[in-house]
N, C-alpha and C positions, 0 to 999 in steps of 0.2 A: 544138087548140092551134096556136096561130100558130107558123112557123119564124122564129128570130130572124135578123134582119138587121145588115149592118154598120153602125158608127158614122152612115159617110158617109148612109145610105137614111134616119135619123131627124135629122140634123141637116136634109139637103135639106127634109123634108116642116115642119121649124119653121120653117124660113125660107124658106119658100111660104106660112105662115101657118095652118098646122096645130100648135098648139104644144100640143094634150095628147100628141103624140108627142116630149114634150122628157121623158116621167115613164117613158119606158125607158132613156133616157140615165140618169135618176138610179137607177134599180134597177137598173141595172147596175155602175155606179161608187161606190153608196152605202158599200158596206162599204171599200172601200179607201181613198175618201177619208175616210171619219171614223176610218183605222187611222193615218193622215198627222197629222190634225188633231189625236187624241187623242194622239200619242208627242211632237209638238211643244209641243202646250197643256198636256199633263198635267193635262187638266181635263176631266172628261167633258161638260160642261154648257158649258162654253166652248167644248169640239170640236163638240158637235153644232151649235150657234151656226154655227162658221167653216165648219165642213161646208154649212151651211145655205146659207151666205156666199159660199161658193164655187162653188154650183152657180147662187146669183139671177147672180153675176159670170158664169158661163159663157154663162148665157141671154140675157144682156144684150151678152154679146162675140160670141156665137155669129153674124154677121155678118161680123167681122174672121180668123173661121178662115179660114188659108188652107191647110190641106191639106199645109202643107211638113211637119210631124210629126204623129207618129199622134195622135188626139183626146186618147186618153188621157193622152199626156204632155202636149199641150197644157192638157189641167183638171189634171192635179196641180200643174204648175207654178203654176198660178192659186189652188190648195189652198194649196200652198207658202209662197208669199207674202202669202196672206191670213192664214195662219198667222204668218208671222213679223212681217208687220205688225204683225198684233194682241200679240206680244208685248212690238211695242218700246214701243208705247201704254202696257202695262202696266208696262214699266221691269221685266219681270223677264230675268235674265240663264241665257244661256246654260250647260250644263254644260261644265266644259273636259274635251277629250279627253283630259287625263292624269292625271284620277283614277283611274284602273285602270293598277297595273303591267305593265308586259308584259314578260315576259319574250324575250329573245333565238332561244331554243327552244321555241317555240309549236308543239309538236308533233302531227303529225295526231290526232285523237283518235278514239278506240277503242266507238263507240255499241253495238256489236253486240250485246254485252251485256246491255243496258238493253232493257225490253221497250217494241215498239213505240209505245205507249199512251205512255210515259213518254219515250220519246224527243222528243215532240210538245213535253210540258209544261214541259223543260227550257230545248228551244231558245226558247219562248217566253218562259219566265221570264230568260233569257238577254239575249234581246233587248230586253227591256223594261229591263235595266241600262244596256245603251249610251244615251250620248247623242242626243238627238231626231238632228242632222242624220247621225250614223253610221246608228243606227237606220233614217234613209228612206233612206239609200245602199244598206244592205244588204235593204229593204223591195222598194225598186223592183226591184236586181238579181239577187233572189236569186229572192222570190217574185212579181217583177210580168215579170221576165226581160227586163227593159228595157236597153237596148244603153248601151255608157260615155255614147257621143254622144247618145243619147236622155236618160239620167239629168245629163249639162251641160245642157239644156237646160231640164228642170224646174228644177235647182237652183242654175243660174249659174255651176258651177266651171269650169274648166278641164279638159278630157283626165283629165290628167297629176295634176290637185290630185286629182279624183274618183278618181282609177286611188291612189292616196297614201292618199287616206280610206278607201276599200274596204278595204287593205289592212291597214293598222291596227286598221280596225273588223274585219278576218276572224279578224287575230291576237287583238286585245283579247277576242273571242268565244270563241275556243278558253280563253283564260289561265281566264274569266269560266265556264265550262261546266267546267271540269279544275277548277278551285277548286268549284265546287257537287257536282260527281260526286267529290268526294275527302270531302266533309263527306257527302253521303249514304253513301257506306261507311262510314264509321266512327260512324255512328248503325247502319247494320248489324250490322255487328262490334262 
């Protein structure tokens, strides 16, 4: 078993003109870019499309990397936007970030409870409520651990706007998970 290398050692050797080493670059980012594709498309067949899309675009661009951000957020941002491309093609519109109440008091919530197994299922089901672009806010920062300044750069905001929509979306998450764990008791009880 080969030891895996960074980014930089398989981008070098495709554009030296080695380019079956551009198919670890996609087994390594495959699953997260069709988790982008599919929360924005809401189309499983369409994401795998833009996924698709996304990677011919990186191979194609992979020349103009310049190393100033990590690869990764360099392709999500490329995901991103071929994502929202294709949405505006289709003329279908965005969710607005206030359909879900929030309350004021979006209080820490209490998982301990909840058995391991199910705590997984929830935040999932959770997350799949918010809207696509909360969804990749809370995608990249939460489970890609990607820095505010890193996540402006895949998604164009601002600091301040990103640092705005995190937090909406952490409270909107809690309101969203307290309202599902209050309907699972009382199917308990």
């Amino acid at each position: 078993m080969m030891e895996p290398k960074d980014d930089n050692y398989y981008i070098e050797k495709v554009l030296s003109g080695e380019t079956n080493y551009f198919s670890y670059i996609v087994e390594k980012y495959q699953d997260i870019v069709f988790s982008i594709a599919l929360k924005v498309l809401r189309n499983r067949e369409d994401a795998e499309e833009m996924a698709q899309e996304s990677f011919i675009k990186a191979y194609k661009s992979l020349g103009s990397f310049r190393g100033s951000a990590k690869f990764s957020t360099w392709l999500y941002r490329i995901t991103y936007n071929t994502c929202i491309s294709e949405t505006r093609k289709k003329k279908q519109h965005f969710t607005s970030t206030d359909d879900v109440q929030i309350s004021d008091e979006a209080e820490e919530m209490n998982l301990d409870g909840i058995p391991e197994e199910n705590r997984a299922r929830y935040i999932k089901e959770a997350l799949e409520k918010l809207p696509e672009d909360e969804y990749t806010l809370v995608l990249l920062y939460y489970f890609e651990e990607k820095s505010v300044d890193e996540i402006c750069t895949v998604t164009g905001l601002s600091a301040s706007n990103a640092k705005v929509k995190l937090f909406r979306a952490r409270k909107k998450l809690y309101t969203i998970l307290n309202e599902m764990l209050k309907d699972e008791l009382h199917t308990i009880l």
